[in-house]
ROFI-269032 format. One record per residue (C-alpha): x, y, z. Coordinates in steps of 0.5 Angstrom, whole numbers, plus 500, padded with zeros to 3 digits. Each point is the difference from the previous one (the first is absolute). Layout:
BEGIN
<pt <X, Y, Z>>
...
//
This chain:
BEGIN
<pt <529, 751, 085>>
<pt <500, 495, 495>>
<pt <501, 492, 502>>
<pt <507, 498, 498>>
<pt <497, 495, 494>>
<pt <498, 505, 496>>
<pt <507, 503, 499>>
<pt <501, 499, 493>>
<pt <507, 499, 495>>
<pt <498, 507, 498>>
<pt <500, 503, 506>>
<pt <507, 499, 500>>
<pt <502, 502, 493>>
<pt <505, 506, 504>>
<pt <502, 496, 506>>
<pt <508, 500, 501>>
<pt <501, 499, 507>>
<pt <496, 496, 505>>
<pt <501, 502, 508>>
<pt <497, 496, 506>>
<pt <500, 501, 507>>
<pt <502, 495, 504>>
<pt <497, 498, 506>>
<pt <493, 499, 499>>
<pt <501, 498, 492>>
<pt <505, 496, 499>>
<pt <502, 497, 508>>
<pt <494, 500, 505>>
<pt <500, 506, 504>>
<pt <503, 500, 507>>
<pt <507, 500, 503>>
<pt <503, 496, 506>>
<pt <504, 504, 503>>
<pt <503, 499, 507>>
<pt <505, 506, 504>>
<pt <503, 498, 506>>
<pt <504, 506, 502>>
<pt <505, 501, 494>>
<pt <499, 495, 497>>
<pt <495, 499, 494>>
<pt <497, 493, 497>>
<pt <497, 502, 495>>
<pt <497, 494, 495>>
<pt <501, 501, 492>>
<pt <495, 497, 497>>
<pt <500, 495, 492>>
<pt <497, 502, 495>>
<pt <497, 494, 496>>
<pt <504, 496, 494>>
<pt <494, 501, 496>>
<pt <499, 508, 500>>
<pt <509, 501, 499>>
<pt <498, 495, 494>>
<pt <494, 505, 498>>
<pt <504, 506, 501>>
<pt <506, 497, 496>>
<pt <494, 499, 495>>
<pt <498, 507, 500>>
<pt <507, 502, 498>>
<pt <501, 496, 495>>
<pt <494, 503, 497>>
<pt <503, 506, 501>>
<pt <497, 503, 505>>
<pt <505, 505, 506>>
<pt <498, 497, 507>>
<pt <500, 504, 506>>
<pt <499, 498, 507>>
<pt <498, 506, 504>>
<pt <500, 499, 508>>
<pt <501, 503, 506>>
<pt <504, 494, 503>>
<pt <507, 501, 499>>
<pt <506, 499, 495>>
<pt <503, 495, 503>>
<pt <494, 496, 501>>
<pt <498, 501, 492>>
<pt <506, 498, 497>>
<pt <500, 494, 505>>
<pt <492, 498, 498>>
<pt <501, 501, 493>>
<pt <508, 497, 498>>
<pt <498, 497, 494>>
<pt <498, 505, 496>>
<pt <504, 505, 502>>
<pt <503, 502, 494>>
<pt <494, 503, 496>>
<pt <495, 501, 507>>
<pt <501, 508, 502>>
<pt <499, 501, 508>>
<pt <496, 506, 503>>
<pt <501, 499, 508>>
<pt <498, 503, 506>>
<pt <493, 504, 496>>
<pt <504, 503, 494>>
<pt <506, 502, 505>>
<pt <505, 498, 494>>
<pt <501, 495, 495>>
<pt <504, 494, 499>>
<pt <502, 498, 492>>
<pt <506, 495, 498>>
<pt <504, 502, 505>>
<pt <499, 508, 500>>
<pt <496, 503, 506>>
<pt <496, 507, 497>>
<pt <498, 502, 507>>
<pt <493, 505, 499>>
<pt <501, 503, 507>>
<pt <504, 502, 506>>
<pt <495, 499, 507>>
<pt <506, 501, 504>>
<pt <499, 506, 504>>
<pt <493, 499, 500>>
<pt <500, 494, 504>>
<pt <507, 501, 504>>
<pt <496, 503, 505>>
<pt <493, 497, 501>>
<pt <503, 492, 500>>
<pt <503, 501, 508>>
<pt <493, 502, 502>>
<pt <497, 494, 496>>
<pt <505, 496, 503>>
<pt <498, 502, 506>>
<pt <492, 498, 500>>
<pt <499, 493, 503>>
<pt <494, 495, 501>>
<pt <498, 493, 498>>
<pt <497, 502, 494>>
<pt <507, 501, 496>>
<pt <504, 495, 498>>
<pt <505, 504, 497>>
<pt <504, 505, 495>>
<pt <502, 497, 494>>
<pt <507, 502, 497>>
<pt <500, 505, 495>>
<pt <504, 505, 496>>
<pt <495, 506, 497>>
<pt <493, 499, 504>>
<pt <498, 497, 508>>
<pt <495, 495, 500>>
<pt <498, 497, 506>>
<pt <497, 494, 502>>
<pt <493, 499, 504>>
<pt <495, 495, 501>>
<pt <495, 506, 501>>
<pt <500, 508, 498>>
<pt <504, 504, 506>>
<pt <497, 506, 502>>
<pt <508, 503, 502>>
<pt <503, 499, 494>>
<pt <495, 503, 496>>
<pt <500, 506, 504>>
<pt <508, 501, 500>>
<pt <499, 499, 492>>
<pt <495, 505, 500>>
<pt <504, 506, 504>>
<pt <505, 499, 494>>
<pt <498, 505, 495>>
<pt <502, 497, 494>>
<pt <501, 493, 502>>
<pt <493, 494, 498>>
<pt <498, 494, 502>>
<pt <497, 495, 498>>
<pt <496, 494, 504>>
<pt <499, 494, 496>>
<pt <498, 495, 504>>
<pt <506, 497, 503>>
<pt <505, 506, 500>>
<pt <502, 508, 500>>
<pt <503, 502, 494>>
<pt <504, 507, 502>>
<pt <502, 504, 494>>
<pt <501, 508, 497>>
<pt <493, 503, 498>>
<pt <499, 500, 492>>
<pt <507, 498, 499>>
<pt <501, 493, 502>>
<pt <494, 495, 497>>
<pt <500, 495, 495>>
<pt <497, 506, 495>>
<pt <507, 503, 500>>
<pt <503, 493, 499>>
<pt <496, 499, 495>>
<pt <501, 506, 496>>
<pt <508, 499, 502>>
<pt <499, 493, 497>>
<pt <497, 503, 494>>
<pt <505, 505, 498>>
<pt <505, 495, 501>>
<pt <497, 496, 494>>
<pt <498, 505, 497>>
<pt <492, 499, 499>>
<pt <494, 504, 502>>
<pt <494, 498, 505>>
<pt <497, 496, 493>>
<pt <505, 495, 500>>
<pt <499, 498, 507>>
<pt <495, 495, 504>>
<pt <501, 500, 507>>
<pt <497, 495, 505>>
<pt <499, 501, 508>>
<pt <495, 499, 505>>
<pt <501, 505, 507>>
<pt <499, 506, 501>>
<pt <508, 502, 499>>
<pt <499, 498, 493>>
<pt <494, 504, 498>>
<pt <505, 506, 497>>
<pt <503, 495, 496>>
<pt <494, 497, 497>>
<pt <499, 508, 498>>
<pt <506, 501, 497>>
<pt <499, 493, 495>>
<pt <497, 500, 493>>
<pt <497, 493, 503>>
<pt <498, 499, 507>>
<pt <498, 494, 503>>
<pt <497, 499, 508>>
<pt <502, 494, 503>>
<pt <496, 502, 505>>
<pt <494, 504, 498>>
<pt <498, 501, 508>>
<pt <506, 505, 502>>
<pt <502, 503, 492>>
<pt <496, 501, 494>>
<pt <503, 498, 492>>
<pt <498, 499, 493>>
<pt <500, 493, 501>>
<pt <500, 496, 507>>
<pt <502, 492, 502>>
<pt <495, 496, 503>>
<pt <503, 499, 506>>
<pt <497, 493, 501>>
<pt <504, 494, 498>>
<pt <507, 497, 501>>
<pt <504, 504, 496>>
<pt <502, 507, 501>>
<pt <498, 505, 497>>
<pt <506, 501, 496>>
<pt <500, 493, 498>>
<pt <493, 501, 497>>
<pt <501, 506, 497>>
<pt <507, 498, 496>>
<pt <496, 493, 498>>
<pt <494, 505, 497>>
<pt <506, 504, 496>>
<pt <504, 494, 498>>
<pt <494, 497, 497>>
<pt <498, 506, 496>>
<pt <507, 500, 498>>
<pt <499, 494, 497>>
<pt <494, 501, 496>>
<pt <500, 500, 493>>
<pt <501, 507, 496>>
//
């Protein structure tokens, strides 16, 4: 891999769409989450004025935007209501994609995961801090990996899951990845893998990465890219990397 200062304006001669995670890229990683009973508090995290000005910059350079995570619609639409009129919205690891007020959804997980979220319901312990809403995936949040959980996933033949530090994400084999969401995100705007450079940092990143013309790490330590982001510093990883292209955007031709 390749220091992100050695990205050169030609490198992005054929990029159109620009896609990054969220947690870990754009906002630190973590979520606090507490669940009393039924009720869930769940904190929705900001993401800063200087990166919603990069990403309008970005646009108006002619550049797509597309956030890929895992976290929910609800959450995104919130986090990112300023630039919800050019931003496209793949949520829930590739489950579906929001985009001017149209839903294409890429997956029906319903009745894989009907059955086994009772039995996820049922396991206990002072190591879960809850289930976060969702439509198409079940993520859990966890202090520390459970055992049980990976268990009770792991009898599901065609059921994955993911542990990347802080949670479960719980979803259908093959079908349900951000790879897939990206691919759908693709054909909606009509582009191939050339005109696509994709940024994440964890482990459920790293199909997306390879589905990209452009991969860039934002944590070399957990996935692998043609560029990474060093992680020290006080700007995010997607801040750096927005600053490194709009500054070669303003090089003279």
């Amino acid at each position: 891999m390749k220091s992100i200062k050695e990205l050169k304006k030609e490198h992005l001669k054929n990029i159109k769409l620009i896609v990054f995670d969220v947690d870990g890229v754009l906002v630190p990683r973590g979520t606090k989450i507490k669940q009393m009973g039924n009720t869930t508090i769940l904190e929705t995290k900001l993401i800063e004025k200087k990166q919603i000005e990069q990403i309008k910059d970005l646009n108006k350079k002619g550049f797509l935007i597309n956030i890929s995570s895992g976290r929910g619609l609800y959450m995104l639409q919130e986090m990112f209501r300023e630039v919800l009129p050019f931003v496209s919205l793949t949520y829930e690891n590739g489950s579906a994609t929001w985009y001017k007020g149209k839903i294409y959804q890429h997956v029906n997980s319903f009745e894989y995961l009907k059955d086994v979220f009772p039995r996820l319901k049922q396991v206990i312990g002072g190591s879960i801090k809850g289930f976060e809403p969702k439509e198409f995936i079940i993520t859990i949040h966890c202090v520390k990996r459970v055992k049980e959980i990976e268990e009770i996933v792991r009898k599901e033949k065609n059921l994955y899951t993911v542990w990347n530090g802080e949670a479960y994400d719980i979803g259908i084999k093959k079908d349900q990845t951000k790879a897939v969401g990206l691919r759908r995100v693709m054909k909606i705007f009509k582009l191939v893998k050339k005109n696509v450079l994709a940024m994440g940092d964890n482990y459920n990143d790293y199909e997306l990465l390879k589905e990209a013309g452009i991969a860039v790490s934002a944590d070399r330590s957990r996935v692998k890219g043609d560029f990474y982001v060093p992680l020290k510093g006080r700007f995010s990883p997607a801040d750096k990397l927005m600053q490194k292209i709009l500054s070669l955007l303003s090089q003279s031709q």
